[in-house]
N, C-alpha and C positions, 0 to 999 in steps of 0.2 A: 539733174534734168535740165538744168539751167546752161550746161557748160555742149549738149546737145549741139553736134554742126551744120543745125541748120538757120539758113540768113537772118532771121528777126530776134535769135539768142544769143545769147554772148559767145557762144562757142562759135557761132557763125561770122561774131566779127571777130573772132582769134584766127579762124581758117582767109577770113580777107586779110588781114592783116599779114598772115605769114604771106599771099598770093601776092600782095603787093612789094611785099620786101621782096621775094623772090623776082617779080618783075625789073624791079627799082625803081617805078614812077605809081603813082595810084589811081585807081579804077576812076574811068567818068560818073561825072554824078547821074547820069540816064542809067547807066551799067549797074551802080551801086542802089539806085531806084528798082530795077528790075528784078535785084536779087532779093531785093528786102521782099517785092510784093511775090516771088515765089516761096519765100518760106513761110511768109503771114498765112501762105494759102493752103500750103504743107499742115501746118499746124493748125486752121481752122478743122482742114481734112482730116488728119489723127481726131483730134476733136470729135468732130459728126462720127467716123466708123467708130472711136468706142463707145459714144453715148447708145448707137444702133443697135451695137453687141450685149452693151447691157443690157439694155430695154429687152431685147429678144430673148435673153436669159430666163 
């Protein structure tokens, strides 16, 4: 679950990682802000829809 590529999990910073090797220089720290807080927000969102699905169950 952990290894997941999205920004706030490690597999998120393995997918930055490879982008920036693949670049050769590393993302702005603004850039690298904006990614963290879209996958914080990803994963609240998984979050909320499955608590929803449960509960509706």
């Amino acid at each position: 679950m952990n290894l997941l590529p999205l920004p706030a999990l490690d597999g998120g910073h393995f997918v930055l990682l490879l982008l920036e090797g693949l670049r050769g220089k590393p993302l702005g720290s603004k850039a690298m802000t904006n990614i963290q807080m879209v996958g914080i927000a990803l994963i609240l969102a998984l979050t909320v829809f499955s608590t929803f699905k449960d509960i509706t169950r």
